[in-house]
N, CA, C and O atoms as a GROMACS GRO file, in nm:
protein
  364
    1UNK      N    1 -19.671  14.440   2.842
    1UNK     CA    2 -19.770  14.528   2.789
    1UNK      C    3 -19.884  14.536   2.889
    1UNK      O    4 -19.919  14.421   2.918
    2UNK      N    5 -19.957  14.629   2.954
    2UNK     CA    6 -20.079  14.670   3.003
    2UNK      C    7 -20.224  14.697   2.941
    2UNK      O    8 -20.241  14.785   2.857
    3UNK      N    9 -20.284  14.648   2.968
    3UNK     CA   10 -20.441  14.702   2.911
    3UNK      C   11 -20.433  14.813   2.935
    3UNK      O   12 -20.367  14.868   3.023
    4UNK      N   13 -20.525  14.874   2.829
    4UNK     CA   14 -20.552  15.052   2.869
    4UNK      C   15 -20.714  14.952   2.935
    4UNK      O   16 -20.753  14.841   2.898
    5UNK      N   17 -20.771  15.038   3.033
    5UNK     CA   18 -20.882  15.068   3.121
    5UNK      C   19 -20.961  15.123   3.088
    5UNK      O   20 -20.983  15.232   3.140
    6UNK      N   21 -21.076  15.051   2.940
    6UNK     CA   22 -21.127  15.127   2.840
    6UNK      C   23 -21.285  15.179   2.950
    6UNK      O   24 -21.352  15.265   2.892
    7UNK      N   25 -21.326  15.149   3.052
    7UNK     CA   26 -21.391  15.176   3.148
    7UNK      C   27 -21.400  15.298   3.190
    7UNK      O   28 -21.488  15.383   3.174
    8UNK      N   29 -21.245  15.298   3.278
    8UNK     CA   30 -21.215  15.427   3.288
    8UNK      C   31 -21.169  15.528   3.202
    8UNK      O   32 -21.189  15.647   3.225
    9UNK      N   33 -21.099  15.481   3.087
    9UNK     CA   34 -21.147  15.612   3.000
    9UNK      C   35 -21.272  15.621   2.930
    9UNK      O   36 -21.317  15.736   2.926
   10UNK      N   37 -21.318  15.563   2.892
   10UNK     CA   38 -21.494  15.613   2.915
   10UNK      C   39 -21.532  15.758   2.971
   10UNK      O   40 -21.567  15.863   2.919
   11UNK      N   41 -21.502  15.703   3.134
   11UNK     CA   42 -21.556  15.814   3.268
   11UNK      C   43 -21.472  15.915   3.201
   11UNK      O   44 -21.530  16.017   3.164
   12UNK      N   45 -21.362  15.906   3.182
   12UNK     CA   46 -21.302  16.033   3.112
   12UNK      C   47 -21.308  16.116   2.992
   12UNK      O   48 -21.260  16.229   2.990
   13UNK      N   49 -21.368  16.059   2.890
   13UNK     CA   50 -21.402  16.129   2.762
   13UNK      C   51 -21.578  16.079   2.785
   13UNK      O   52 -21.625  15.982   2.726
   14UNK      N   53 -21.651  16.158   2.871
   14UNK     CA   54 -21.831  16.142   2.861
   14UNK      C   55 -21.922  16.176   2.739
   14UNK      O   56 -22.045  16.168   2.739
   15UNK      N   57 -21.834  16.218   2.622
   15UNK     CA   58 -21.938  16.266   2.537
   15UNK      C   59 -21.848  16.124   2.427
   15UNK      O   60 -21.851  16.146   2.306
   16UNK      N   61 -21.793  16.023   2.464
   16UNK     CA   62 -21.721  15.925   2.377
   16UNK      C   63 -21.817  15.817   2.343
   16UNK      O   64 -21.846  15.725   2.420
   17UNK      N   65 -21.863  15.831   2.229
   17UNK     CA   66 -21.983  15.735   2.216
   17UNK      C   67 -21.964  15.602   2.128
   17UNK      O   68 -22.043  15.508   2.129
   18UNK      N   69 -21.827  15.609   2.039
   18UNK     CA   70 -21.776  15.499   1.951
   18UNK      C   71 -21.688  15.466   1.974
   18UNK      O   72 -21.613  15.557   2.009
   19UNK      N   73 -21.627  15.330   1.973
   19UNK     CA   74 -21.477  15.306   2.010
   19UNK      C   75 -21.491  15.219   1.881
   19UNK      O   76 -21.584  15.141   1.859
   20UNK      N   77 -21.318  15.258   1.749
   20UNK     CA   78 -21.295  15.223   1.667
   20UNK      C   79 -21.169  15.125   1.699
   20UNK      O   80 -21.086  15.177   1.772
   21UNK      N   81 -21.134  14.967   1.649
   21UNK     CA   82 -21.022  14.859   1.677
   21UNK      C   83 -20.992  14.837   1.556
   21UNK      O   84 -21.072  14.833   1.462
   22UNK      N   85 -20.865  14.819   1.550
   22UNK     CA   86 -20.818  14.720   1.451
   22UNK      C   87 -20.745  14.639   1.492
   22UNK      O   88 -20.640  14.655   1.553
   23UNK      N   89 -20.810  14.525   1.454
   23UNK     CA   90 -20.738  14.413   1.485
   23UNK      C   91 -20.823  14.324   1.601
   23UNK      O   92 -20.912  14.369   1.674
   24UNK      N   93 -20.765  14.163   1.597
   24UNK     CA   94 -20.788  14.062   1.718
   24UNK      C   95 -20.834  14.122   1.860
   24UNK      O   96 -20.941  14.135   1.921
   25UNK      N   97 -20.705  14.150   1.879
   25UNK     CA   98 -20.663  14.145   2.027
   25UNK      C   99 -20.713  14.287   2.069
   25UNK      O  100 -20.738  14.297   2.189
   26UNK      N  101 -20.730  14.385   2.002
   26UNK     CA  102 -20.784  14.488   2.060
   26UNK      C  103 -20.927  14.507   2.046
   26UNK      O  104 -20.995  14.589   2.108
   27UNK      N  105 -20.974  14.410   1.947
   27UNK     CA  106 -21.120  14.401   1.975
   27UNK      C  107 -21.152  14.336   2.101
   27UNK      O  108 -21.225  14.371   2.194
   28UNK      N  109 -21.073  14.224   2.081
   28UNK     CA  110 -21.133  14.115   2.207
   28UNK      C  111 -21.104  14.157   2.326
   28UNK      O  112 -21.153  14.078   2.407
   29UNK      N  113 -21.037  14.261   2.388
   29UNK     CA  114 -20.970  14.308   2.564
   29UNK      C  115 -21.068  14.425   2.534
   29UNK      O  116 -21.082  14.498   2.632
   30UNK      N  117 -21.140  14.462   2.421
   30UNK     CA  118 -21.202  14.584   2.451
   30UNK      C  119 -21.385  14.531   2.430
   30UNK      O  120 -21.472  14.579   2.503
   31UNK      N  121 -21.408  14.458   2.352
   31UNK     CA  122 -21.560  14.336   2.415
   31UNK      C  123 -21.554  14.315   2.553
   31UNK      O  124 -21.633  14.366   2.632
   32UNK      N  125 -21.438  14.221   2.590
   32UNK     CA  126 -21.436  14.159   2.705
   32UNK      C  127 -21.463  14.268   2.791
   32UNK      O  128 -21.569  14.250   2.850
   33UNK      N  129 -21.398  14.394   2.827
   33UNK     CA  130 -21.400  14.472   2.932
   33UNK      C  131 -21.567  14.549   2.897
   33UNK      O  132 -21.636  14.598   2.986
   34UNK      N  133 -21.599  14.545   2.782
   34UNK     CA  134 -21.732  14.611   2.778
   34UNK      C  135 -21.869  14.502   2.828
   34UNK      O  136 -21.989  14.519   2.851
   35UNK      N  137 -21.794  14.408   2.830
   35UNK     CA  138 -21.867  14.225   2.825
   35UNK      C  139 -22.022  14.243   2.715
   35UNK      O  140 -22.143  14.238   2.739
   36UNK      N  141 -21.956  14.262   2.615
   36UNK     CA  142 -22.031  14.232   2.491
   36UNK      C  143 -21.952  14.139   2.387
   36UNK      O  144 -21.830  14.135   2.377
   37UNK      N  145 -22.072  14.038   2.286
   37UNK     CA  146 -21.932  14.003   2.160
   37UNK      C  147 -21.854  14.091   2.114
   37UNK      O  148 -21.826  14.204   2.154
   38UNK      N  149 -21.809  14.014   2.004
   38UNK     CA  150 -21.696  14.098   1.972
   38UNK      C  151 -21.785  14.075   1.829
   38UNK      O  152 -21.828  13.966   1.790
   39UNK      N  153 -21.804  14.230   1.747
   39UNK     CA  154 -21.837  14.241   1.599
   39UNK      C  155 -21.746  14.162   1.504
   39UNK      O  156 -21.640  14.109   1.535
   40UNK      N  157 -21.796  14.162   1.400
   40UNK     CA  158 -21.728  14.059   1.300
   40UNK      C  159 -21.691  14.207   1.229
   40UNK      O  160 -21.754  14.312   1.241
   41UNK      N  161 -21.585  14.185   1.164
   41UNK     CA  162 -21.470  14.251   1.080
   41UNK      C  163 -21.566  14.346   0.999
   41UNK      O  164 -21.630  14.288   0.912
   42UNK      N  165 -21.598  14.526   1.014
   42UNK     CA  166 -21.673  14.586   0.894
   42UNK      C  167 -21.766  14.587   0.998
   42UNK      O  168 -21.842  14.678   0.966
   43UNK      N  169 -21.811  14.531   1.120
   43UNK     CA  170 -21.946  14.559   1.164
   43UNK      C  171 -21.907  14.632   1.302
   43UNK      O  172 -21.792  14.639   1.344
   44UNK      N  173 -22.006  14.678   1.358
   44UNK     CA  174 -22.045  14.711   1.493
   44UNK      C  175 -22.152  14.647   1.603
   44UNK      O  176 -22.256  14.585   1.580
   45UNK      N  177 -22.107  14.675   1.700
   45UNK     CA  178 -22.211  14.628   1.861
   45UNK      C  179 -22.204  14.747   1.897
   45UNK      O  180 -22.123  14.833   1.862
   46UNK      N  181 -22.323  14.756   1.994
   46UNK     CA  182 -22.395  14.819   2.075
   46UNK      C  183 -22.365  14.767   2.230
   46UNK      O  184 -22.371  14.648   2.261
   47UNK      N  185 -22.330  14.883   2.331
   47UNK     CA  186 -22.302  14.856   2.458
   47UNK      C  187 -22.395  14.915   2.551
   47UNK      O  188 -22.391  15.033   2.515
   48UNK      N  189 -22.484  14.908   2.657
   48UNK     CA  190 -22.476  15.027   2.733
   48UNK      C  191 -22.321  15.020   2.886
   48UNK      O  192 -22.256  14.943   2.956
   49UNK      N  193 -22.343  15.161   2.852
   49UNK     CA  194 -22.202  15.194   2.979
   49UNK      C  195 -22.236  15.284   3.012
   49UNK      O  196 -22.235  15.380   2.935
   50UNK      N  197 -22.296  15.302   3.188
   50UNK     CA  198 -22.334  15.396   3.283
   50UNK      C  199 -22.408  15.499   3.219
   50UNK      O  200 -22.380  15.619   3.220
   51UNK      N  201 -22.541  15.421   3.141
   51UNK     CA  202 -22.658  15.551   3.097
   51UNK      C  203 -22.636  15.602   2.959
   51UNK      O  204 -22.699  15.700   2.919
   52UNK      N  205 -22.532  15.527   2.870
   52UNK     CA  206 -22.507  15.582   2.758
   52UNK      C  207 -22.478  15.455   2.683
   52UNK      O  208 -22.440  15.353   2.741
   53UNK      N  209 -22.497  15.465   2.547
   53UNK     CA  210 -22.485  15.321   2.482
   53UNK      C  211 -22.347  15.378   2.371
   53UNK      O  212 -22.338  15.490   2.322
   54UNK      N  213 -22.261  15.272   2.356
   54UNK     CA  214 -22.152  15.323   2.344
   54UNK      C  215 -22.117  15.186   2.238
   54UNK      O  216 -22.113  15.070   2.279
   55UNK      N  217 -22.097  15.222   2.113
   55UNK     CA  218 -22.062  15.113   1.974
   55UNK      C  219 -21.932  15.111   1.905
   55UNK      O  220 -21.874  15.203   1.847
   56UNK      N  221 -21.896  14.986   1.922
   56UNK     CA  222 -21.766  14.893   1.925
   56UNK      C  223 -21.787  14.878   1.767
   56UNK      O  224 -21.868  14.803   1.712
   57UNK      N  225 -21.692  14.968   1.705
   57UNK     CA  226 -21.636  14.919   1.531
   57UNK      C  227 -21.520  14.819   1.565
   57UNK      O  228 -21.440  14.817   1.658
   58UNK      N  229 -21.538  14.734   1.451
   58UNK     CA  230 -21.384  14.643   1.424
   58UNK      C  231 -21.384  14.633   1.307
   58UNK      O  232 -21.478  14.593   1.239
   59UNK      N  233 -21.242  14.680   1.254
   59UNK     CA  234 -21.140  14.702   1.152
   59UNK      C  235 -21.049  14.587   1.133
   59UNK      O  236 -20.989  14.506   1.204
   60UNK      N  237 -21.064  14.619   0.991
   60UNK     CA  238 -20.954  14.486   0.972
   60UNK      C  239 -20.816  14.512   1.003
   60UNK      O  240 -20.776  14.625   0.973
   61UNK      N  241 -20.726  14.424   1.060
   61UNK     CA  242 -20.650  14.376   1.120
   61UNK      C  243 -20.518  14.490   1.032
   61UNK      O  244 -20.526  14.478   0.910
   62UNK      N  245 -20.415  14.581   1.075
   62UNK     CA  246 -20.350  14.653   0.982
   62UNK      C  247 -20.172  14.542   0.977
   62UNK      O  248 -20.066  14.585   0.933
   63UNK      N  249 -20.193  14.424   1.025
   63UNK     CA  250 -20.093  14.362   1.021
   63UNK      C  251 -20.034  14.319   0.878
   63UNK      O  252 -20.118  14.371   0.804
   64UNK      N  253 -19.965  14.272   0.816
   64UNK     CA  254 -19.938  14.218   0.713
   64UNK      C  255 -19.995  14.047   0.680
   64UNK      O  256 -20.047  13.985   0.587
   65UNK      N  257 -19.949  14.022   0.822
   65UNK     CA  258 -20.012  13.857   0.856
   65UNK      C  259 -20.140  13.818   0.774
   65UNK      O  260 -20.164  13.724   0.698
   66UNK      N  261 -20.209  13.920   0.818
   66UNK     CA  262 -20.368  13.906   0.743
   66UNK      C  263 -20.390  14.057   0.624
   66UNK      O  264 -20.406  14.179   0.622
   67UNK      N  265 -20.375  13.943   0.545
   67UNK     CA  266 -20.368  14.044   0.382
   67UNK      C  267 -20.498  14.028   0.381
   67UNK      O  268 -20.565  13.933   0.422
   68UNK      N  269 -20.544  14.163   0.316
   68UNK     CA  270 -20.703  14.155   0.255
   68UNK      C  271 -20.659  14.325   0.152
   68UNK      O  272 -20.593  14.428   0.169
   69UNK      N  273 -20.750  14.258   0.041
   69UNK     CA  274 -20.696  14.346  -0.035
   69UNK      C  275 -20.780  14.511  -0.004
   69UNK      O  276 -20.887  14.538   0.050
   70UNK      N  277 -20.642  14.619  -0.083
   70UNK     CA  278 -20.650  14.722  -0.018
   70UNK      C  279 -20.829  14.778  -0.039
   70UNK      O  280 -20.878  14.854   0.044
   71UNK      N  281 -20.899  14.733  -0.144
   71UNK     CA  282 -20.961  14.806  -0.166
   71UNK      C  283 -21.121  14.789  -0.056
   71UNK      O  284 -21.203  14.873  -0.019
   72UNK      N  285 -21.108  14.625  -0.030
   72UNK     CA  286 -21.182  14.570   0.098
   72UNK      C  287 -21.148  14.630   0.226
   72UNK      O  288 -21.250  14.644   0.293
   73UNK      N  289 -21.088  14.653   0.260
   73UNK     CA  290 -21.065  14.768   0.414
   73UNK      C  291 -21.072  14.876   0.364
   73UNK      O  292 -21.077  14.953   0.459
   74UNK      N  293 -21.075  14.927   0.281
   74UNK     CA  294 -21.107  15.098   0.240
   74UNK      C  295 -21.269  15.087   0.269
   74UNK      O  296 -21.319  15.163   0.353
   75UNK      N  297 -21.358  14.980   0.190
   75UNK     CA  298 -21.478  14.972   0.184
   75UNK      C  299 -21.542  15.006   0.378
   75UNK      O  300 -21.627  15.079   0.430
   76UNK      N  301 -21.457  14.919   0.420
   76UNK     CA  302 -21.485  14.922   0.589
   76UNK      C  303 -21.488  15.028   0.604
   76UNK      O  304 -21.592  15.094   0.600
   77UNK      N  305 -21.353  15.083   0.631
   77UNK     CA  306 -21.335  15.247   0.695
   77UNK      C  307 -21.464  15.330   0.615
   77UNK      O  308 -21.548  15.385   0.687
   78UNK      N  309 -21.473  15.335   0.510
   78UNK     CA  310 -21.607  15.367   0.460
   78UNK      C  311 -21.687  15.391   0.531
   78UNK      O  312 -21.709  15.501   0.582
   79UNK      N  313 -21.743  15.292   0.547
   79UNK     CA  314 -21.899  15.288   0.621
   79UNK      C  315 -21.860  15.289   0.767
   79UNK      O  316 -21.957  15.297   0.842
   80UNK      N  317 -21.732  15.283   0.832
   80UNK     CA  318 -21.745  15.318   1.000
   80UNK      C  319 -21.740  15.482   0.992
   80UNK      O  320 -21.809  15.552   1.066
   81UNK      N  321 -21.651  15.533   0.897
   81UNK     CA  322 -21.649  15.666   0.905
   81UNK      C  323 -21.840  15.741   0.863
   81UNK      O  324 -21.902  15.811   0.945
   82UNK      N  325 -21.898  15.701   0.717
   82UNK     CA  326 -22.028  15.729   0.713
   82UNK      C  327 -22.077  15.706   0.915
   82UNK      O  328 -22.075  15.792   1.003
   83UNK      N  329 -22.106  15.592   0.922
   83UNK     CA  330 -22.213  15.616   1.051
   83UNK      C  331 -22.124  15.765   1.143
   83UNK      O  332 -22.173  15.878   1.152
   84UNK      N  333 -21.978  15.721   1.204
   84UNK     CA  334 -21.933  15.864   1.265
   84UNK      C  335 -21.998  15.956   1.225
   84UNK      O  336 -22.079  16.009   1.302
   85UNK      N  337 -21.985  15.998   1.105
   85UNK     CA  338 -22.064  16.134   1.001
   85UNK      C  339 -22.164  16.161   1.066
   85UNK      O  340 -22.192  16.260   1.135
   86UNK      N  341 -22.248  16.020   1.030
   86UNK     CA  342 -22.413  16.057   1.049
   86UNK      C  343 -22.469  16.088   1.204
   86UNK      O  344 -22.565  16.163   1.225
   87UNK      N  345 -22.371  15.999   1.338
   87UNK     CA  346 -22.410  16.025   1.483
   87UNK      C  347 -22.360  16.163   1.455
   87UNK      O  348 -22.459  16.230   1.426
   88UNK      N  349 -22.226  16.251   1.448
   88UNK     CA  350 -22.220  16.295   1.459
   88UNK      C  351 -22.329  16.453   1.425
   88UNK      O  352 -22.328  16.545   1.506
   89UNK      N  353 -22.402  16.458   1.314
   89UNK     CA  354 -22.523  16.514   1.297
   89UNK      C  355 -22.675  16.501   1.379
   89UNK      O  356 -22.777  16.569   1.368
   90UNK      N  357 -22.634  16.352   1.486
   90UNK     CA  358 -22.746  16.368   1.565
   90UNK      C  359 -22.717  16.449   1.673
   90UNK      O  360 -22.810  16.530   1.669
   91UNK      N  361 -22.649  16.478   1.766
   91UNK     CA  362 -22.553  16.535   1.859
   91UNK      C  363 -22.668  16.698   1.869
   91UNK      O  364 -22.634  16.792   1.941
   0.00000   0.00000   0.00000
């Protein structure tokens, strides 16, 4: 498996201001490459990347491994989708 080069796609989508994860491992290769923590499950960070500040959602995990009931990850997507909504009205 390869990392995607969340850097360089950045440079490639310039008006990309949120990056949404679910799960461990795609939070953590996508912190690490931003070199910020990594948000706790339902929350967001704040990055800057080349003049633009760019916020890391993490989603709960869509594996089976880690059960959480359905109605607790609905609540998440919730409120990552509300803020989308709301940047998207600052624009």
């Amino acid at each position: 498996m390869e990392q995607t080069d969340v850097k360089d796609l950045l440079r490639r989508l310039p008006q990309c201001s949120t990056i949404v994860t679910a799960g461990q491992l795609a939070t953590t290769l996508c912190a690490s490459q931003l070199g910020i923590n990594e948000p706790k499950v339902g929350t967001s960070v704040s990055a800057g990347f080349e003049g633009r500040s760019i916020s890391l959602f993490r989603m709960p995990s869509s594996s089976r491994a880690y059960p959480m009931p359905i109605e607790q990850k609905a609540s998440f997507y919730q409120t990552c989708f509300n803020r989308l909504k709301e940047e998207s009205f600052m624009l």
